[in-house]
C-alpha positions as CSV (number, residue, x, y, z in Angstrom):
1,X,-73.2,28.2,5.0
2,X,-74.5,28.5,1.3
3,X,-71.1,29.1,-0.5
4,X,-70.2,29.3,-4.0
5,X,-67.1,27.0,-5.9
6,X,-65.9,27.6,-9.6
7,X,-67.6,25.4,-12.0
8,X,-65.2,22.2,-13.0
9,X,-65.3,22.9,-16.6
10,X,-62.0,24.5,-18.0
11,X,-63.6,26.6,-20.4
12,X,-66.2,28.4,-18.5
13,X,-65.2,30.7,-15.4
14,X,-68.9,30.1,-14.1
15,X,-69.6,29.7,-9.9
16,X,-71.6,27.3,-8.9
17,X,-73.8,27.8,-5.9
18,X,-72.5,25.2,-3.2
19,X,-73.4,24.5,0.6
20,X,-69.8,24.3,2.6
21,X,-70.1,22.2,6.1
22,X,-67.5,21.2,8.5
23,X,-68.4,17.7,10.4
24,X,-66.7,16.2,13.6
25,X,-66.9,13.1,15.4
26,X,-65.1,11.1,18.6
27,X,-64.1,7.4,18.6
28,X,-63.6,6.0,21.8
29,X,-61.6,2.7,21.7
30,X,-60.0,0.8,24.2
31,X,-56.4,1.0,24.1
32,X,-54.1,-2.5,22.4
33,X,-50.8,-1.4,23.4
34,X,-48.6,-0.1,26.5
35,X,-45.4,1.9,26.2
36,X,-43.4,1.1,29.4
37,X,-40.8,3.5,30.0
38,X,-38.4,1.2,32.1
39,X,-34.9,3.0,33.8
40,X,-31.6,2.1,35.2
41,X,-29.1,3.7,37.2
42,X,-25.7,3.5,38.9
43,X,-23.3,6.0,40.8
44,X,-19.8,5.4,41.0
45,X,-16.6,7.3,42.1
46,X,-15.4,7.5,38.4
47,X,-17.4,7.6,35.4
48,X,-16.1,4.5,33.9
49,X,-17.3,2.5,37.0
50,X,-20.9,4.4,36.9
51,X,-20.8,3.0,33.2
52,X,-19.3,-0.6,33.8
53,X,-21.9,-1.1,37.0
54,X,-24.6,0.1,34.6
55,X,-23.9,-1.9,31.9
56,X,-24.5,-5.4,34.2
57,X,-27.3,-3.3,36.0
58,X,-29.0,-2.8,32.4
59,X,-27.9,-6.7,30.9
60,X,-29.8,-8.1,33.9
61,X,-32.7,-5.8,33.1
62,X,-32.9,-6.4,29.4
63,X,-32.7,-10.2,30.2
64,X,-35.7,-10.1,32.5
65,X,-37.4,-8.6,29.6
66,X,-36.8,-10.6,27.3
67,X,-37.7,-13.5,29.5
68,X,-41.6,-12.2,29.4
69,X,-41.5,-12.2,25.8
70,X,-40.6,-9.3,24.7
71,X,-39.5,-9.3,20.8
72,X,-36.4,-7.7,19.7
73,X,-38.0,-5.2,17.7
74,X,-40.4,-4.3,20.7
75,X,-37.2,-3.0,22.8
76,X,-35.0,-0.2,22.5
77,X,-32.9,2.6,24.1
78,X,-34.7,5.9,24.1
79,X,-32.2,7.8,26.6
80,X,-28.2,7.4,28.0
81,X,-26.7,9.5,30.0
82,X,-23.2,10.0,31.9
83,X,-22.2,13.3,34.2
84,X,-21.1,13.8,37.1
85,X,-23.1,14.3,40.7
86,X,-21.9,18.0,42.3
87,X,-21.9,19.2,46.3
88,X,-24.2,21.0,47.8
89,X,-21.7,23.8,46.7
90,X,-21.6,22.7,43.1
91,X,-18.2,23.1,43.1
92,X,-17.2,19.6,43.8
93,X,-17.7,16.7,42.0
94,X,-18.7,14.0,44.9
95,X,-19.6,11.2,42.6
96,X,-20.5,10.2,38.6
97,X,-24.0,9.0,37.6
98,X,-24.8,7.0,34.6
99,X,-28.5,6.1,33.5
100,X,-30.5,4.6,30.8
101,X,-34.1,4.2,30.0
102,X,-35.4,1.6,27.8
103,X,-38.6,1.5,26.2
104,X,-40.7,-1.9,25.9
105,X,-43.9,-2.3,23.6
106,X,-46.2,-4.4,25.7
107,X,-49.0,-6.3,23.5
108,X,-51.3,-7.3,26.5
109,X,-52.4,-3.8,28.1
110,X,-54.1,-5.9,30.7
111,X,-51.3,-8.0,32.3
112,X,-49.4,-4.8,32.2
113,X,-49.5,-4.6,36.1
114,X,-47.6,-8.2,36.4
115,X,-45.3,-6.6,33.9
116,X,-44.1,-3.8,35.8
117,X,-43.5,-6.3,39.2
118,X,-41.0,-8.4,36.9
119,X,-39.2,-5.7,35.5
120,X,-38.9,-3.7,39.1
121,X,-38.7,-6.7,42.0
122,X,-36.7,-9.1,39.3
123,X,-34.9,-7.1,36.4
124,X,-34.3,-4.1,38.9
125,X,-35.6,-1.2,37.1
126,X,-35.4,2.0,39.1
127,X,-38.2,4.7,37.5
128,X,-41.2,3.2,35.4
129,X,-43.4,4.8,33.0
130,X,-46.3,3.6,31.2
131,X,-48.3,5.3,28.4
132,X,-51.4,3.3,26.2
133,X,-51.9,3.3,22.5
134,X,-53.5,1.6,19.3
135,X,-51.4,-0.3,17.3
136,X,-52.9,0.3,14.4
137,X,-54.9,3.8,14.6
138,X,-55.7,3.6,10.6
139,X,-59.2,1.6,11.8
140,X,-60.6,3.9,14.7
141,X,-59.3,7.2,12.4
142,X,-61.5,5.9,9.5
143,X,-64.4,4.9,11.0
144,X,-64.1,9.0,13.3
145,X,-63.7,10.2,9.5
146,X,-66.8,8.3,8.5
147,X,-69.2,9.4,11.2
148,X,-67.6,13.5,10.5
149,X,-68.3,13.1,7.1
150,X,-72.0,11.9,7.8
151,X,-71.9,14.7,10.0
152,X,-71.0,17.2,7.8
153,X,-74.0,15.6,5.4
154,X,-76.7,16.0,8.3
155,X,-75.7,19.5,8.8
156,X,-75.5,20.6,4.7
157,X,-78.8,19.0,4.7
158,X,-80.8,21.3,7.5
159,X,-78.9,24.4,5.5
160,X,-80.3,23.5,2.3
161,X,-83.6,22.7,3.8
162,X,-84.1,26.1,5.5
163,X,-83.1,27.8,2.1
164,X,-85.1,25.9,0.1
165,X,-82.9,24.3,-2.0
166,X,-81.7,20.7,-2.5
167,X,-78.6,19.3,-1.8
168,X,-76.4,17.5,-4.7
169,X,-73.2,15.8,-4.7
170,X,-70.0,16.1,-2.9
171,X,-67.7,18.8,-4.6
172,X,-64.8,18.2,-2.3
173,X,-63.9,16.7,1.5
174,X,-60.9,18.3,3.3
175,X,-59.5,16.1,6.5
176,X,-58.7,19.4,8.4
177,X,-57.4,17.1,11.6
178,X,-57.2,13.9,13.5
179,X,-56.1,13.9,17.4
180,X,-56.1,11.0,19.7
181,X,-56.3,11.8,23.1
182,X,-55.0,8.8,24.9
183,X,-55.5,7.9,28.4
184,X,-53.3,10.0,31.1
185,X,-49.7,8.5,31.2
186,X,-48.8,6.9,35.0
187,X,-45.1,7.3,36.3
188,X,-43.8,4.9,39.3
189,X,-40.9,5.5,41.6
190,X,-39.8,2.1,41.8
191,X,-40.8,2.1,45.7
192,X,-44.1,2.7,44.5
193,X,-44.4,-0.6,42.3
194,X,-45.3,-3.6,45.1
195,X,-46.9,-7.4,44.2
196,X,-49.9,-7.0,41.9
197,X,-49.5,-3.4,40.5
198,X,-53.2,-2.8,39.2
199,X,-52.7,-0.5,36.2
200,X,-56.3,0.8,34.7
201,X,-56.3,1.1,31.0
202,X,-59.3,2.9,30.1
203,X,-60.3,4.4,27.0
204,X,-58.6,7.3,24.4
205,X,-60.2,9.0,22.1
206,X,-59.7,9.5,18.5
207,X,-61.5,12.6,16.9
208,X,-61.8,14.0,13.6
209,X,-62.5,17.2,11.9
210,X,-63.7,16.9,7.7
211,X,-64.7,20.1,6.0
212,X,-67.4,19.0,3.0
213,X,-68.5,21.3,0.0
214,X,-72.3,19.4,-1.8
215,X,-73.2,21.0,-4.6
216,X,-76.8,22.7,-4.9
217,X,-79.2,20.4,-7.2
């Protein structure tokens, strides 16, 4: 739309005719990280055995982790929990239950399959989860913010054109949002996971929305 902005200068309360545009644009890149969701269980008679039995249950998880190369910094807890397990009646308490779920940052999102077989058949892990990333989504959000922008120019320019004017600078750019759209998350029972899990990666999507004012020449 033709638009029009107050002129810059302090001493004047002049408006400026200006064209104001909005651009958009999608970058699809291929994802450089897997979040594995990895969890443990144990149910016990008493709620300090649930915990004890988990506690070796979880250290022979975490080692098996560790063993694929996992660095400290790329593990951590994201969920504990302890309660007890009711009847059918709910009004006895049969048994207690104690999980955890750890989260691993996996570097390689395509030996993520072989991943998932180590931490199940070897470190025992009971429910699996695995999400894909960027890690570093700075590159793919500036070059989406680039192609909106240019965008935004190509669309200012047809405006102008049909009203006969001619476009001049850039007043002002507004980054009104930036969504990624990653590939769908996958969730495995842990009878699910057998030799050679094949986990496909695909691509997510980061999009950007600019709004430009140019100035009218």
């Amino acid at each position: 739309m033709l638009f029009t902005v107050p002129s810059a200068t302090t001493s004047s309360t002049t408006i400026d005719p200006a064209v104001l545009t909005s651009g958009d644009a999608i970058v699809s890149k291929k994802p450089d990280l897997a979040i594995v969701g990895a969890g443990i269980e144990s149910q016990k008679s008493t709620a300090a055995a649930a915990q004890t039995d988990l506690a070796s249950k979880t250290a022979k998880l975490v080692g098996r982790i560790k063993a694929l190369g996992v660095a400290d910094k790329d593990l951590g807890t994201t969920g504990y929990w302890v309660g007890p397990v009711y009847s059918s009646t709910g009004q006895t308490i049969t048994a207690y239950r104690a999980s955890q779920q750890l989260q691993i940052k996996w570097h390689n999102v395509d030996t993520v399959g072989k991943t998932l077989d180590a931490i199940v058949q070897e470190g025992g892990a009971t429910n699996i989860s695995v999400s894909f990333g960027l890690a570093d989504p700075k590159a793919a959000q500036a070059e989406a913010r680039s192609l909106a922008i240019g965008d935004a120019r190509s669309k200012a320019q047809a405006m102008a054109s049909a009203a006969g004017v001619k476009l001049g600078q850039v007043i002002r750019i507004s980054d009104l949002s930036t969504a990624s759209r990653p590939p769908t998350p996958l969730s495995f029972g842990a009878a699910a996971i057998r030799q050679d899990t094949q986990v496909p990666v695909g691509q997510m999507e980061v999009q950007v929305t600019v709004e430009v004012d140019f100035g009218i020449a």
